[in-house]
N, C-alpha and C positions, 0 to 999 in steps of 0.2 A: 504494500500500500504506500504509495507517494504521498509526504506532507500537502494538508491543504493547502493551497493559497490565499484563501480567504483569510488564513489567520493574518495575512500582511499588514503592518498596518495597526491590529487592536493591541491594545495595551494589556499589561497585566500588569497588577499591583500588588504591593505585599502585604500579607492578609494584616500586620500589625507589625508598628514601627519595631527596629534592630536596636538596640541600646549597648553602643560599645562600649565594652570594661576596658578598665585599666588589665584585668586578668586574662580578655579574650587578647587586647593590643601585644601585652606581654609574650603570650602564648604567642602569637603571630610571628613575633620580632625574633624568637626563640628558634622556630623551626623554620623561617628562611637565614636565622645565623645571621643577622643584623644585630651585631652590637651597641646601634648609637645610643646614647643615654637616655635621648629624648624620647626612646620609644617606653623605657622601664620609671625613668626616675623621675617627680612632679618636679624637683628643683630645678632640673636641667632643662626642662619642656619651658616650666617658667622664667628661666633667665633668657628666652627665645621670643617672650610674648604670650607665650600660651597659658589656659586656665588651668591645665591638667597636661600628663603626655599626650605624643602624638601617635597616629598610628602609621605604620611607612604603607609610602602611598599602595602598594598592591594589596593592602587590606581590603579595600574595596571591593573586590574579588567576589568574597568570602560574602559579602551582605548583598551584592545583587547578583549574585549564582542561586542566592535561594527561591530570585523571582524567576530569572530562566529555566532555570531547573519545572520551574511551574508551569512553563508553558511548554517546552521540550517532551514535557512529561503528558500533557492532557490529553486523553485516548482519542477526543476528536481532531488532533494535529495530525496523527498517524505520523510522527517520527518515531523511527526504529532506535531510543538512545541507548540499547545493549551493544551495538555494533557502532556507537557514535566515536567519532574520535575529533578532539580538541585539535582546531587548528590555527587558531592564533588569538591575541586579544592585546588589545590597546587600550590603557586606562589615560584620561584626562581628565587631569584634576583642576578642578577651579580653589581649593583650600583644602588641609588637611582633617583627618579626624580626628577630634579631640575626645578621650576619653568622655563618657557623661552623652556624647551626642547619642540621638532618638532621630533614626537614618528609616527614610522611607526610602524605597523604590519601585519606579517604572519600568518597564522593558515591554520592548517591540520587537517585532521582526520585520526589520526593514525589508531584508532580500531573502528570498528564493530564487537557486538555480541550480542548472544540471549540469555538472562539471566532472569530466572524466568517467563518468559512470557511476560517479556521486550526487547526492542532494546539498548544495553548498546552503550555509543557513546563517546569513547578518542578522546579530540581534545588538539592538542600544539598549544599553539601561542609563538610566540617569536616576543618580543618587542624589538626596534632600534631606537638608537637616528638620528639625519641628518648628521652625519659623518660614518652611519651605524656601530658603537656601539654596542655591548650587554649591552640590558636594564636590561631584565626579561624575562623567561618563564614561563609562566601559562598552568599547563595541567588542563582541564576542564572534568570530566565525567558528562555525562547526560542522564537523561533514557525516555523512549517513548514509547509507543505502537506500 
């Protein structure tokens, strides 16, 4: 079954805002082995400007993969994501995350196409702080059968 097309275009939103710790930021900075201080320690985030740490910019990932993942996933997209394989992603950041932030987000799917004997799949998300903010845009391609 080939992805609809229809989905192009509709948005999906996340069922309820993300609230980044200081423990998720940690955790993050930990397992991509970024040392900067400003991801662990409030002093050093604040001698920088900021209220709390920050979190390094491809955290973002991690909070709007859980809205692609939502649409990737809905049995009326009919994408196959057992056989899906990640093929690139681009994050653009308008400001960092600061611990304490209440992160919503959008995503869409821009583009469908048929590429090499695959299903190529552009999704945006665009991440929002609770005073709806520009966080970050993450464009995600992904390929499928």
């Amino acid at each position: 079954m080939a992805p609809d097309a229809a989905y192009i275009g509709r948005p999906f939103h996340s069922a309820e805002p993300y609230l980044a710790t200081r423990t998720d930021i940690r955790a993050f900075a930990e397992a991509v082995c970024d040392p900067n201080p400003v991801y662990r320690d409030p002093a050093a985030a604040r001698a920088l400007g900021y209220a709390d740490i920050i979190a390094p910019p491809t955290f973002v990932v991690t909070v709007a993969g859980m809205v692609t993942r939502t649409l990737l996933e809905d049995p009326g997209f009919g994408f196959e994501t057992t056989q899906a394989i990640h093929h690139s992603q681009r994050v653009i950041p308008r400001r960092p995350i600061v611990a304490g932030d209440q992160l919503s987000t959008t995503s869409v799917l821009e583009r469908l196409e048929r590429v090499g004997g695959y299903h190529r799949l552009t999704l945006r998300s665009e991440v929002r702080d609770e005073e709806g903010g520009d966080v970050c845009t993450v464009v995600t391609v992904v390929l499928g059968p």
